[in-house]
C-alpha positions as CSV (number, residue, x, y, z in Angstrom):
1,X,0.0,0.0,0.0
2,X,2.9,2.5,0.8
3,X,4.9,1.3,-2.5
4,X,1.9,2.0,-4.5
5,X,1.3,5.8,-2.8
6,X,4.7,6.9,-3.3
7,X,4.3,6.1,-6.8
8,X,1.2,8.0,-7.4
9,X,2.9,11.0,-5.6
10,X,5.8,10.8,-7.8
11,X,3.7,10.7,-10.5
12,X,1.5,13.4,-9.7
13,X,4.6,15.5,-8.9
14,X,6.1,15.1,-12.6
15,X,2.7,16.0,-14.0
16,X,2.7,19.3,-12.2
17,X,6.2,20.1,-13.3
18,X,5.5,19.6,-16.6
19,X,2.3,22.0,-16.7
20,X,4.0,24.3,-14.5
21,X,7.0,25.0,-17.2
22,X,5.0,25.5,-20.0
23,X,5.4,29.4,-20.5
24,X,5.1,31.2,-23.9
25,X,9.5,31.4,-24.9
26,X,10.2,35.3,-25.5
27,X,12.3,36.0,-28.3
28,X,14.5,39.3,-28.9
29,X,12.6,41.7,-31.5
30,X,13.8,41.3,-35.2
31,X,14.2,37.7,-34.8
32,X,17.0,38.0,-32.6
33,X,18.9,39.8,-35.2
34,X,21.0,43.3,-33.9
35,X,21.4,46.1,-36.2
36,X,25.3,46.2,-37.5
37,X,26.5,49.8,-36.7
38,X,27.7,51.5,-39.9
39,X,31.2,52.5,-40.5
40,X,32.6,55.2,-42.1
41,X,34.3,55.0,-45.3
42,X,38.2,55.5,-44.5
43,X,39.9,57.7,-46.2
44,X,42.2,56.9,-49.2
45,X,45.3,54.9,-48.4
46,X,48.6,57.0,-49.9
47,X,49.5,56.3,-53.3
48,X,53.1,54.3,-53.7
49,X,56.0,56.9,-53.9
50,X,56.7,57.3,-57.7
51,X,60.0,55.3,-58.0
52,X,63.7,56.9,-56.7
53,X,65.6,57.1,-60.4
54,X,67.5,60.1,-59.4
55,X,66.2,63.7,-59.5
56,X,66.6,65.8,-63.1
57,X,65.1,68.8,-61.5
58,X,66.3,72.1,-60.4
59,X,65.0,74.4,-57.9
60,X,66.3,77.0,-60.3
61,X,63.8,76.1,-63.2
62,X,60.3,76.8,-64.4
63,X,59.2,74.1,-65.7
64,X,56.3,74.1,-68.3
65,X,54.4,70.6,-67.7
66,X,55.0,70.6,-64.0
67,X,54.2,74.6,-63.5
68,X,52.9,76.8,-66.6
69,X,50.6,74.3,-68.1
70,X,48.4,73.1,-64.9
71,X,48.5,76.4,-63.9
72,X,47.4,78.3,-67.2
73,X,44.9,75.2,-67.8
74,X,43.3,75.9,-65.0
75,X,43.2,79.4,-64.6
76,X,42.5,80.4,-68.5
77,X,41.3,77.1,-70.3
78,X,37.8,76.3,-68.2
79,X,35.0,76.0,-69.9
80,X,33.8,78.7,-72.7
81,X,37.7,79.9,-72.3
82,X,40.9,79.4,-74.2
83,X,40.4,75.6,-74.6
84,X,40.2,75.4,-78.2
85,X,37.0,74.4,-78.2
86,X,35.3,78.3,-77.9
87,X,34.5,80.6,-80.3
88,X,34.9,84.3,-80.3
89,X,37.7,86.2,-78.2
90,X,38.4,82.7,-76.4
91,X,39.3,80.9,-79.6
92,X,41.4,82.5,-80.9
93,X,44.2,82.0,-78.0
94,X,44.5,78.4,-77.0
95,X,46.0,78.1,-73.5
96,X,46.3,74.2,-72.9
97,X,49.0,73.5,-75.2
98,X,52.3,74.4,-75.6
99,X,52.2,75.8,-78.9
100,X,49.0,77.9,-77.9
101,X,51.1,79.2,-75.1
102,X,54.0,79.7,-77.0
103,X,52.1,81.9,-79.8
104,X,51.6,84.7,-76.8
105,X,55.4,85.0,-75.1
106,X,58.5,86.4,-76.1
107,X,61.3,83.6,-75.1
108,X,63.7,85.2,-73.2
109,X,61.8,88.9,-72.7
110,X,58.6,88.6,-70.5
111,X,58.1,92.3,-70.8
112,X,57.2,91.9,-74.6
113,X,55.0,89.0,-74.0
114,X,51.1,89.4,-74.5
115,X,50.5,86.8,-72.0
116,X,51.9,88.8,-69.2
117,X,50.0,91.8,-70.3
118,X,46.9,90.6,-70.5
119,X,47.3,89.5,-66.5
120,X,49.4,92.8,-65.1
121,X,46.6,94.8,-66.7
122,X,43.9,92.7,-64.9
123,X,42.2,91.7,-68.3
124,X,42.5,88.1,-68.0
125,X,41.5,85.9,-65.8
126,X,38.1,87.7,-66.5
127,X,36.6,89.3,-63.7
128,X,34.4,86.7,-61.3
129,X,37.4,84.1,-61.5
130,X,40.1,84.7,-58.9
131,X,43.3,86.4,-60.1
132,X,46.8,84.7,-60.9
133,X,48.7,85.6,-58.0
134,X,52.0,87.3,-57.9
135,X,53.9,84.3,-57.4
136,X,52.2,82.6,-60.3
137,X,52.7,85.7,-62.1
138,X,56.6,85.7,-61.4
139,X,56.9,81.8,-62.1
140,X,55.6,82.7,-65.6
141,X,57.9,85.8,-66.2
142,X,60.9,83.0,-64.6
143,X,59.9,80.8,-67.3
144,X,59.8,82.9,-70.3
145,X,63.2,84.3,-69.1
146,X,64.5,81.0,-69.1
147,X,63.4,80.4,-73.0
148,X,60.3,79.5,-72.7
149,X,60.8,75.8,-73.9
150,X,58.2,72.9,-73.7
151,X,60.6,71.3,-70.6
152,X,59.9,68.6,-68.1
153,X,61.6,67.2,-65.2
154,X,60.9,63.5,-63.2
155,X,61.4,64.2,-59.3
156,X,63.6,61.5,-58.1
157,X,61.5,61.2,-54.0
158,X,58.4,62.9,-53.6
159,X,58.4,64.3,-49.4
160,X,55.0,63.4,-48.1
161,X,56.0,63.6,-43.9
162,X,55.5,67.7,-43.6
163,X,52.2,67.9,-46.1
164,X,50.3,71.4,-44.7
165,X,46.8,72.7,-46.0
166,X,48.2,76.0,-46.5
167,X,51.1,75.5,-48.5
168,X,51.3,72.1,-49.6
169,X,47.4,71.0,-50.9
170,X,46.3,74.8,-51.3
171,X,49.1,75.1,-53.8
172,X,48.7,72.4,-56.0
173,X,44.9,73.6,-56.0
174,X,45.5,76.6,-56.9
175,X,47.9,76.0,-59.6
176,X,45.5,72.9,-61.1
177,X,41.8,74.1,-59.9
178,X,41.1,77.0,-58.6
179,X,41.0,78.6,-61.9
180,X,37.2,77.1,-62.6
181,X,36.5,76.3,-59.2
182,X,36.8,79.8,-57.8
183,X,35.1,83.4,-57.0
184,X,31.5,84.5,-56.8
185,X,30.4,82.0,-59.6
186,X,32.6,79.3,-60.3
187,X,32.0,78.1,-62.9
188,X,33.0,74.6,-62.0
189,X,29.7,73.4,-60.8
190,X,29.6,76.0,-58.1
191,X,32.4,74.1,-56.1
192,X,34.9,76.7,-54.9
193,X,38.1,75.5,-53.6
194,X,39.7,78.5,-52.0
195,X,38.7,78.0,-48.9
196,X,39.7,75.4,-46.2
197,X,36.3,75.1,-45.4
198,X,34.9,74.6,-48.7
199,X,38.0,72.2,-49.6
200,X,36.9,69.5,-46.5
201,X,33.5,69.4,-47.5
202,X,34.9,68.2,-51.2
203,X,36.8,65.6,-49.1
204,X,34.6,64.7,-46.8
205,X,32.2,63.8,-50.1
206,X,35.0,61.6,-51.4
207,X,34.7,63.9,-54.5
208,X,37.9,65.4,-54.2
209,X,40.2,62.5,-54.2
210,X,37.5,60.5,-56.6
211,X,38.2,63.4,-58.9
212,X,42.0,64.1,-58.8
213,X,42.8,60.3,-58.9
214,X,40.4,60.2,-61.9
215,X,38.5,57.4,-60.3
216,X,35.5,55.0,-61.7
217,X,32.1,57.2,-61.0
218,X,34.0,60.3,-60.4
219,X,34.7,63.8,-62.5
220,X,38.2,63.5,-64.0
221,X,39.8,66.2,-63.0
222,X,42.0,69.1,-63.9
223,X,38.8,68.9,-66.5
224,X,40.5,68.3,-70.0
225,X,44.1,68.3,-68.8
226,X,46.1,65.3,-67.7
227,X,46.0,63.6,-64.1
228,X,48.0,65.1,-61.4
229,X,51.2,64.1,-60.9
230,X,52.1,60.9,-58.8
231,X,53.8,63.0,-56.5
232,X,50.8,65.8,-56.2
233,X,48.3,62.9,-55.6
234,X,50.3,61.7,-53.0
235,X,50.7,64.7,-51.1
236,X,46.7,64.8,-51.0
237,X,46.7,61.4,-50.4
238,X,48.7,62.2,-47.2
239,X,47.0,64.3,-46.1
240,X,43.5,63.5,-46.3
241,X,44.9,60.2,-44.7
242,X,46.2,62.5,-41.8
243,X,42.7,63.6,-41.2
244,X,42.7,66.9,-43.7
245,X,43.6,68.9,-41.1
246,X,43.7,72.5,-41.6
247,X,47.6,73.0,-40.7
C-alpha cells in the first residue's frame, strides 16, 4: 500500500512540473537579429611613392608641364575659355598647349609678352574668377626668361612627412583648380576650392580624391588636362589620410 502511494505522488509531482514549465518562450525583437552599426568610409590609403631614379630637377627652373601648363589650364582654359574648343575672343588664344602658349610670349623677354600683359593689366582671368597671383605671375615671367621651352623634369623622392593645407594642398589647387572652381560664380559646378572650409566638404564627399585620382564614377579632374602628378596625388593622399587637417 505505501509502495503503490509513493508512486502516485511521484507521478502526480512530474505532471505538475511539466504543466508548471510551459510558458510562452520570448524572443529578442527582429528575430533575434541586432542592427550592424555603420562605419565610415576611411579615407584613401597614400598612393606608392613614384619610384627613386634620381632627380633631373632644379630648384632654379620653371618648368612648363609641371608649372605653366596646370597652372594656365586651370586658370585660363575652363569652360567657354581658351580651350580650343570656344569661339569668339576665347578661340582665338588656345592656353592648354604648348604651342597655344608659346604663340603669346617672347622667349627670353617677358616684358614683350602678350601673355603677361593681358594679366598685369587685370584683363585676364576675367573678372568673377580669382586672379593669378603674384607668385604665379613671377613663375611665368621666370619661365619665359628662361626660354620659354616645352621642358619637363621626373622628381627622383616625392616628401610626403611635412604635407600642410596651407602651403602644400592649397598650392597644388590653386595651380590645377582653382582657376574654374573659384570666385562668386565658379563656374565649376559652383564648387569653390579656396577655402579650407569649402575644400573638407569636397573631401569629406570623397569627391575630391575620386576626382583628382580620376577614379571609376568620379569627375576626371583638372577637367581636360592630364591627371596630377604621382607625387601631387600623393601629397593629397597624405594628407586626407592625416585627417585633412587645416595645418
Amino acid at each position: 500500500m505505501k509502495r503503490s502511494y509513493l508512486i502516485l505522488t511521484v507521478f502526480i509531482s512530474v505532471i505538475f512540473l511539466i504543466f508548471s514549465c510551459q510558458h510562452e518562450i520570448q524572443f529578442p525583437a527582429g528575430g533575434g537579429k541586432t542592427d550592424s552599426a555603420v562605419t565610415p568610409a576611411a579615407p584613401p590609403p597614400p598612393l606608392p611613392p613614384p619610384p627613386v631614379t634620381g632627380s633631373s630637377c632644379s630648384v632654379d627652373t620653371v618648368y612648363f608641364a609641371s608649372t605653366i601648363l596646370p597652372m594656365l589650364n586651370s586658370n585660363c582654359a575652363m569652360s567657354g575659355c581658351h580651350n580650343g574648343l570656344s569661339s569668339g575672343d576665347a578661340g582665338e588664344t588656345t592656353l592648354n598647349t604648348y604651342a597655344g602658349i608659346r604663340a603669346i610670349v617672347s622667349p627670353g623677354n617677358p616684358g614683350s609678352s602678350k601673355l603677361v600683359d593681358v594679366i598685369t593689366n587685370g584683363s585676364m582671368p576675367p573678372s568673377g574668377h580669382t586672379p593669378i597671383s603674384s607668385s604665379q605671375l613671377a613663375a611665368i615671367e621666370t619661365w619665359i626668361s628662361q626660354g620659354a621651352s616645352n621642358n619637363a623634369c621626373s622628381a627622383g623622392t616625392c616628401d610626403t612627412t611635412n604635407v600642410t593645407y596651407s602651403v602644400t594642398i592649397s598650392t597644388i589647387l590653386q595651380n590645377n583648380c582653382t582657376g574654374c572652381h573659384s570666385g562668386s560664380a565658379p563656374s565649376g559646378a559652383g564648387i569653390d576650392l579656396t577655402s579650407y572650409a569649402n575644400v573638407l566638404t569636397q573631401v569629406n564627399s570623397g569627391k575630391l580624391w575620386g576626382d583628382v585620382s580620376h577614379s571609376a564614377g568620379y569627375n576626371a579632374m583638372p577637367l581636360g588636362g592630364t591627371i596630377l602628378s604621382a607625387c601631387d596625388l600623393n601629397m593629397i593622399s597624405s594628407w586626407i589620410h592625416k585627417g585633412a587637417p587645416n595645418n
